[in-house]
N, C-alpha and C positions, 0 to 999 in steps of 0.2 A: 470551372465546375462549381456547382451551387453548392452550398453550405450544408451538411446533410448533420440531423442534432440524435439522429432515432434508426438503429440500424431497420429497423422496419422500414423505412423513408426507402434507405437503399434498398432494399427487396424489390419493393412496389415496380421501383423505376428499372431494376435489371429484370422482372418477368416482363416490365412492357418494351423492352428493348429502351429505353431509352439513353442506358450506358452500361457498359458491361464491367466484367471485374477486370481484365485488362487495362482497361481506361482508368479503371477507380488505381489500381496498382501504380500505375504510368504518374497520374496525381501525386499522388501519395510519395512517391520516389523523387517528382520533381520540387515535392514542398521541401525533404529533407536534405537535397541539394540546394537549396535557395536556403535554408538556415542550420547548415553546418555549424554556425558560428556559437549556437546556440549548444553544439556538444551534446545534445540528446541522446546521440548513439554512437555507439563502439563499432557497430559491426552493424551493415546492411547487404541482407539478400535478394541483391535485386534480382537475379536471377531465377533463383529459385521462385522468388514471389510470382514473376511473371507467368515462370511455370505453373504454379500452382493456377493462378488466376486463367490460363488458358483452359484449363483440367477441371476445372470447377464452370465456368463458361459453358462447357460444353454437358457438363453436367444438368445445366441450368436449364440449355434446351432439351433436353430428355426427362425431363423432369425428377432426377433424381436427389437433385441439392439436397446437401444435409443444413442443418438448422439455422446455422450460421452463415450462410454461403453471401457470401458478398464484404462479411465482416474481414477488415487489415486491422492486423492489432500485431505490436510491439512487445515482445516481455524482457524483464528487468534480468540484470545481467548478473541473476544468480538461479534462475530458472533451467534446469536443463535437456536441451534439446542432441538427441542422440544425434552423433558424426559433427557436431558444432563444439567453438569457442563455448567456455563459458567461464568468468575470472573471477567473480562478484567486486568487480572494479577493483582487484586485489593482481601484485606483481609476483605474489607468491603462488597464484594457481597462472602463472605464464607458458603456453604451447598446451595447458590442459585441455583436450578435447572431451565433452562427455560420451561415457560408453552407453548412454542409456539415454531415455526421453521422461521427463517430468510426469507425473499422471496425470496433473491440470494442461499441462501444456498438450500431452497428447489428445484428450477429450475433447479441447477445440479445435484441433485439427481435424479429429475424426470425423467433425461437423460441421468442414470446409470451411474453417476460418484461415486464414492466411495469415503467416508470420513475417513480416517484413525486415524485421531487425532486432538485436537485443540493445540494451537501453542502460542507458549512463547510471550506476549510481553509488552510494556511500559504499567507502570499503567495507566490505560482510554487510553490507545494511546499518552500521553502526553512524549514527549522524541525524541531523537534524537542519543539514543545508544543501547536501549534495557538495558538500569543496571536501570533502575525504575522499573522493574518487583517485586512483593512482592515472587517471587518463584525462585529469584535469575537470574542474567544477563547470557545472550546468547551471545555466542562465535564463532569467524568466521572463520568457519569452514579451510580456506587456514592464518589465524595463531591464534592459540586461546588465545593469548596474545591484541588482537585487538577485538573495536565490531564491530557486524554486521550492525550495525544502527537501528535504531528504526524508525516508534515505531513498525512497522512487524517484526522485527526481525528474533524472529522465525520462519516464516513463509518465508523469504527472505533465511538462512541459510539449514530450511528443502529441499528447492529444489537445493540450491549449492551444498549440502552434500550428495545429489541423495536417501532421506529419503521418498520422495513420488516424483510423478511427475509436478507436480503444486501445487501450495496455492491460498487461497485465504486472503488479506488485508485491510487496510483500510487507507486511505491517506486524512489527516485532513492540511496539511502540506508537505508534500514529502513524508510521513511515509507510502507508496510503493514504490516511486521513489527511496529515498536515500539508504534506505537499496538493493534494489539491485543492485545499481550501487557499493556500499561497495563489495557488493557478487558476482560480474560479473555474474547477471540475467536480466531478462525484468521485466519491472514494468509498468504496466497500470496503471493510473489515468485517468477514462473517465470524460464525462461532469458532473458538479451538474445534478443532475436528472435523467442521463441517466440511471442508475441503482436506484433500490429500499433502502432504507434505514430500511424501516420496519423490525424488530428484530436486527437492530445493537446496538448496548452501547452507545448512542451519549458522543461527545467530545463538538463539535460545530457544532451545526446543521444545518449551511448553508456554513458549509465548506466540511464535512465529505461525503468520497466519497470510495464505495465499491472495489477495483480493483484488478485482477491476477495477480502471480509472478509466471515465467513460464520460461523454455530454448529460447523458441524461441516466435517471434514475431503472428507467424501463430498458436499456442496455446492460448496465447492470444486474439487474435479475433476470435477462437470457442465459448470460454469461456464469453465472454462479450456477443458473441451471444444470448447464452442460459439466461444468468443473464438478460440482459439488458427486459428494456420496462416498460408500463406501470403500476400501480398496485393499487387496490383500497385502499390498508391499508395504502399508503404514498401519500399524493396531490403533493407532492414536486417532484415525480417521472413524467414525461417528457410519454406526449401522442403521440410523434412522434413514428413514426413505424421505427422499426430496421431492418437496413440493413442487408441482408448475406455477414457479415462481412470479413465470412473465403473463400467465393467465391468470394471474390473483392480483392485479394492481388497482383495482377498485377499492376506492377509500371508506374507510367506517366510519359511521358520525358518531359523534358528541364520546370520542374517547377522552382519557385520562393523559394529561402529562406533566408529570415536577418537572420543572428545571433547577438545577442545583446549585443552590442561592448562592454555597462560598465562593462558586466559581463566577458568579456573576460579581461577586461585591468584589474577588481579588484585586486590589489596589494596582496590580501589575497588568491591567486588562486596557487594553487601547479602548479612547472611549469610545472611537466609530466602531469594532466590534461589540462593546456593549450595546450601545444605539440598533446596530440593524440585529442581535441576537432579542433583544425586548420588543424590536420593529416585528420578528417573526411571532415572536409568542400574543400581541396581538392581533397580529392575523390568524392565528392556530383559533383566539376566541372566538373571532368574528366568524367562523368558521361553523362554532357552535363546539368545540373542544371548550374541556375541562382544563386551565393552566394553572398551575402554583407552586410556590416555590416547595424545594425540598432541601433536607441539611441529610449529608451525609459523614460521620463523627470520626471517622477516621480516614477525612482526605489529605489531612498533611499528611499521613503515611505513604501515601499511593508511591510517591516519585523513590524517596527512598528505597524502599521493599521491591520495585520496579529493578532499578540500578544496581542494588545487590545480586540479587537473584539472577539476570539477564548476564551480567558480567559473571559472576560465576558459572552459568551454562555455556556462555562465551568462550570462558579458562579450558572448558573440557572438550568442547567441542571444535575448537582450531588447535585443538591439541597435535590433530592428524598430521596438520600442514607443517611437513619434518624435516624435506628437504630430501628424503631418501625414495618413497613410493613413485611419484609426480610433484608437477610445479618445478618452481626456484630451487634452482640448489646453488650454494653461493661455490664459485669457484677459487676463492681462498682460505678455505678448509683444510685442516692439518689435519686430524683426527675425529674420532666420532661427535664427541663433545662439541666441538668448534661447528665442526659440519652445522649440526641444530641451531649453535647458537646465532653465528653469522647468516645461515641461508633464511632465519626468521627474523631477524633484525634488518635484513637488505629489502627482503618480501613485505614484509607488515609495513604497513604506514602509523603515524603515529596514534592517529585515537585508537588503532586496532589493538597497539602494543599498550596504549593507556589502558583501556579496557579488560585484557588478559592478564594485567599485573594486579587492578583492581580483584578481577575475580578469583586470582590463585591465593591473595591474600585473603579475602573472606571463607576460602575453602580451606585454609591451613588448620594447622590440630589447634593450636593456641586461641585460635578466633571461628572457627565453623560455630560453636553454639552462641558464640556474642552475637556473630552478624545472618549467617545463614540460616540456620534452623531458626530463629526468630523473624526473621523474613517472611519465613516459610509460616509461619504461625500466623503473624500479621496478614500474610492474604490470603488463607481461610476466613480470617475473622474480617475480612472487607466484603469476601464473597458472600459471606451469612449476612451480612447488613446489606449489600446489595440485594439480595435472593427477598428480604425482607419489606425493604423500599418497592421491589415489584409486587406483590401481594397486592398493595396499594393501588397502583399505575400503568398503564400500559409502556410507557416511552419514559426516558430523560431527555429532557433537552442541555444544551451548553454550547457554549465558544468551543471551536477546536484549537483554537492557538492564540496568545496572550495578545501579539501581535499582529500587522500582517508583514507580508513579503521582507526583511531587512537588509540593511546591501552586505554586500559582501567582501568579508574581512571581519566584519562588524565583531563576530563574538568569538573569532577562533584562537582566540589567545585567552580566553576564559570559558574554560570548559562547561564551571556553573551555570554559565549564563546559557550554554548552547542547550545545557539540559533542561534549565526550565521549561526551553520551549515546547516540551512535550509533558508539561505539568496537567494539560483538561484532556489528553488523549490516552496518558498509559492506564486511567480507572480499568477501559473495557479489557485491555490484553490484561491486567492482573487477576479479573475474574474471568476470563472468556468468554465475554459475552459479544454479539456483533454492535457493529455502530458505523455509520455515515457519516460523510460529509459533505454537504447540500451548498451549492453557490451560494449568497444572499445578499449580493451587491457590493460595494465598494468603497474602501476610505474617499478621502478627500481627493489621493493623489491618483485613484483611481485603481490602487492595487485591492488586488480579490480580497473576501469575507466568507468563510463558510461558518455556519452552523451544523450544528452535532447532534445525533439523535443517534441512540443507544435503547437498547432491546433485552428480553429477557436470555436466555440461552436455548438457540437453536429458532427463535421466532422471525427468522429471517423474513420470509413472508408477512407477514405485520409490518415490518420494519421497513421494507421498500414500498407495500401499497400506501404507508403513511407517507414516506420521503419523497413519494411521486407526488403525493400530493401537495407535500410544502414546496417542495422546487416548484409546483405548477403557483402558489401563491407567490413565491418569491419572484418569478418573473412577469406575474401579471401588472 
């Protein structure tokens, strides 16, 4: 079956009969048997896909298909789909079935997209490689000595490996961004709110943000289309009305873009990411775009304020997972106490338990105002110097990740190191603003390069008709 980069492509060819969803399903199932090896998914529905794809097929000739019809797409295994598994690659939600259906997930069902499988990734989302999975690390796909990034991992690699044709993620952090820049894909992170939260696995709840990993840019803004809006089961979801995203991809000339210089100078920046991040901005000129640099004065805060804040929502929010309701319960429990202690010491894998100890200690009485409420301070005062830099600018540009792909082992006996590597992606989740990650070619050894392009809040529209356009420079 041909290469398909634009679910529009597959449309074309299932009204003219030329392959149906059945066929595309049967693909799709036989790629992710041909690279199990690769760990992308926990759980596949072959069956159900099939049905589905039969169901929607015949939709197809009555002309009823809804919007997506033809799209296979994967979501990350903290997404929940009612009467399904769902663990967040965690042993403490084991035999948990969801009673209920995601509000993203369901929207693209409603619009005949096909769900093929849930997808490998970091326990809770917590990670920056995909090797914190309790169902063992995912491998990227162009060298499986390397990861794919996390914490989608899975879900970043299932569409490198052409195992489905989109995924869906969850970006608490970069963890849509950095894994598909590892993967040479797109990576949506829209605004806080933009999308619905209701049935996700919260990490941190006012970071955590639903987004597609897709070939191209214009799949992307279908996909957000259908997801995005309001919804009664989440307040935090955003009562602005959604643009037709996928009908506004037409590019504006002679716009404004900083790119943000500390990130460019950081001495930690591989130079071929430097190289093809400078390679795109002038293309952005030649373009007739306005480029130049910008300084933003409080970027060494980002990671910190980031890390506190996230671990402390972390502390509160896996507080549930008890041992008593669902999940793990360890069966060498003597008493209540023990019950909790043991059944979340056996469940939690290690960064989860790192991270929840982190966040109970910055929430404790002794230290909530040293570390938390100044956190809490500090990204106010990033988001008013961000809000401020727009005024200015249409866009930021930046590297997404210091790096590219690193092999695996490399940093997991040094925590610091594994977090840096989300030092150019947590800017947008501390103020909620959206941002991409656009292919834009490849180191030496051949492993992927993305670049970063960041928006004001809720200008999602702006933000994909311009990424369509730099992906369409980057692969000219």
């Amino acid at each position: 079956m041909k290469e398909y980069l634009r679910l529009a492509e597959i449309q074309e060819d299932l009204s003219e009969g030329v392959i149906s969803c059945v066929e595309l399903v049967g693909h799709y199932l036989h790629q992710i048997e041909s690279q199990k090896h690769l760990n992308a998914f926990v759980e596949v529905y072959d069956q159900e896909a099939k049905a589905s794809a039969e169901r929607i097929d015949a939709k197809i000739r009555s002309g009823t298909a809804g919007k997506l019809a033809g799209l296979v797409l994967g979501i990350k295994d903290v997404l929940s789909w009612k009467d399904h598994a769902v663990q967040a690659g965690s042993q403490i939600l084991n035999s948990y079935i969801a009673p209920f259906t995601a509000t993203a997930v369901q929207r693209l069902i409603d619009e005949d997209a096909i769900i093929i499988g849930r997808q490998n990734c970091d326990e809770f989302a917590m990670g920056s490689s995909n090797e914190n999975s309790s169902f063992g690390a995912v491998l990227n796909a162009k060298d499986t000595q390397k990861v794919p990034g996390g914490s989608s991992g899975g879900s970043a690699v299932a569409v490198q490996a052409g195992m489905c044709h989109a995924s869906l993620g969850t970006d608490t952090g970069g963890s849509v961004r950095q894994p598909a820049a590892f993967c040479g894909v797109v990576g949506l992170k829209p605004s806080y709110g933009r999308v619905s939260r209701w049935g996700l696995i919260a990490y941190a709840s006012s970071f955590d943000c639903i987004g597609p990993l897709t070939k191209s840019v214009a799949d992307a803004a279908v996909i957000l289309e259908v997801m995005a809006g309001a919804d009664e089961y989440d307040s935090t979801a955003s009562s602005e009305a959604v643009p037709s995203y996928s009908q506004l991809l037409e590019p504006k000339p002679n716009q404004k873009i900083g790119y943000i210089q500390e990130m460019i100078d950081n001495p930690a920046l591989d130079p071929a990411i430097r190289a093809s991040t400078m390679a795109a901005i002038e293309q952005l000129k030649g373009r007739g775009h306005i480029v130049e640099p910008v300084t933003l004065p409080s970027i060494s805060h980002l990671l910190p304020t980031y890390y506190i804040l996230t671990t402390a929502e972390a502390s509160s929010n896996l507080a549930r997972f008890d041992g008593v309701r669902y999940g793990h319960r360890s069966k060498l429990a003597t008493d209540l106490e023990s019950l909790y202690k043991k059944s979340r010491t056996e469940g939690f894998g290690e960064e989860v338990r790192r991270r929840i100890l982190l966040g109970t200690f910055v929430l404790s009485a002794n230290y909530y105002d040293a570390y938390y409420t100044k956190a809490q301070s500090v990204r106010r005062m990033v988001r008013t110097e961000t809000e401020a830099l727009f005024e200015d600018y249409d866009f930021f540009l930046s590297p997404v990740t210091p790096t590219t792909a690193f092999k695996l082992g490399e940093k997991t006996n040094d925590p610091m190191q594994m977090y840096l590597a989300d030092v150019f992606t947590v800017h947008a989740n501390v103020v909620g603003f959206p941002a991409i990650s656009v292919p834009a070619g490849a180191d030496a050894q051949g492993m992927p390069i993305g670049v970063q392009v960041m928006a004001p809040y809720l200008k999602e529209a702006e933000l994909l008709a311009f990424s369509d356009e730099l992906q369409a420079l980057m692969n000219a």
